[in-house]
Residue, then its C-alpha position, 0 to 999 in steps of 0.5 A: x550156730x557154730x563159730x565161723x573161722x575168719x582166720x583165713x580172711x584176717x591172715x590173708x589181708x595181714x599178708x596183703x598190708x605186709x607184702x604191698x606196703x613194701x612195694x607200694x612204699x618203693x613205687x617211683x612218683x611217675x609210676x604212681x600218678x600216671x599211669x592208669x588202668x581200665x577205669x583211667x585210675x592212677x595207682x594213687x587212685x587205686x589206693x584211694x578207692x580202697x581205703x573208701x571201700x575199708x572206711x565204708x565197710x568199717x562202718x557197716x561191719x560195725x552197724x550190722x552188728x547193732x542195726x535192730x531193723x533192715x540196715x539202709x547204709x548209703x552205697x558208693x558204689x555208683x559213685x566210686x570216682x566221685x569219691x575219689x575225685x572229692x577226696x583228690x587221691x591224686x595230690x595226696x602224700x603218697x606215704x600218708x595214703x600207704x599209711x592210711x590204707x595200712x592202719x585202716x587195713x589193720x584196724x579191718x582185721x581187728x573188727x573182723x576178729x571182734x565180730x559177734x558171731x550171732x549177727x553174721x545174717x544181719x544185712x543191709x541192702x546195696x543201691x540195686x536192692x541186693x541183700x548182703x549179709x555181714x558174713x557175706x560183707x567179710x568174706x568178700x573184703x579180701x577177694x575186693x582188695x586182692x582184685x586192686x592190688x592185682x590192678x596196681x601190680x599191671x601198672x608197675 
């Protein structure tokens, strides 16, 4: 199996921590409590879901690789807003979750360059039954963290 290149994927969320950590960090209190998008989340709230979203992927990125059978890998997905309303994003230090989304984001990066190349077919199956590689897992992060930082920039 030939090596797959991820570089453009690490790069790209480097990039992404670079650019919006200064924004994020600029973001005046009002901004970031109330006003809300679509889904009636706060920016506060946006950076919440996706520090889950890197804590949950961290962790199937690393069972994936050592995972002998079919992966059964709890899926938030349908539960989004209760994690975001048991962690209570919303009365959390603003600078604390910059941090947090920014180390994990770092952290991310490192797992992805680290990844055992031979294991990017193993899968784990979300709550609809859908089978999702940890190939696909990778190259998909990037596109998910774009899609709410694209959220929170139609809220400043």
């Amino acid at each position: 199996m030939p090596e797959f290149d991820f570089s453009p994927i690490t790069e790209g969320i480097y990039n992404v921590i670079e650019t919006e950590e200064k924004v994020l960090t600029s973001l005046p209190e009002e901004t970031i409590t109330q006003k809300r998008n679509r889904q009636n989340r706060t920016i506060k709230q946006i950076l919440g879901h996706l520090i889950d979203s890197a804590s949950n992927n961290h962790q199937r990125m690393i069972r994936l690789q050592y995972s002998k059978d079919l992966l059964f890998f709890p899926d938030y997905r349908q539960d989004n807003d209760l994690w975001i309303a048991l962690q209570d994003y919303q009365h959390t230090d603003w600078n604390n979750l910059i941090q947090l989304w920014k180390f994990f984001n770092l952290h991310i990066i490192q797992v992805i360059k680290s990844v055992d190349q031979t294991k990017l077919d193993s899968y784990w199956c979300d709550f609809e039954g859908t089978k999702i590689t940890l190939k696909e897992m990778i190259e998909g992060y990037l596109d998910h963290l774009n899609l709410h930082i694209q959220e929170i920039h139609e809220l400043i």
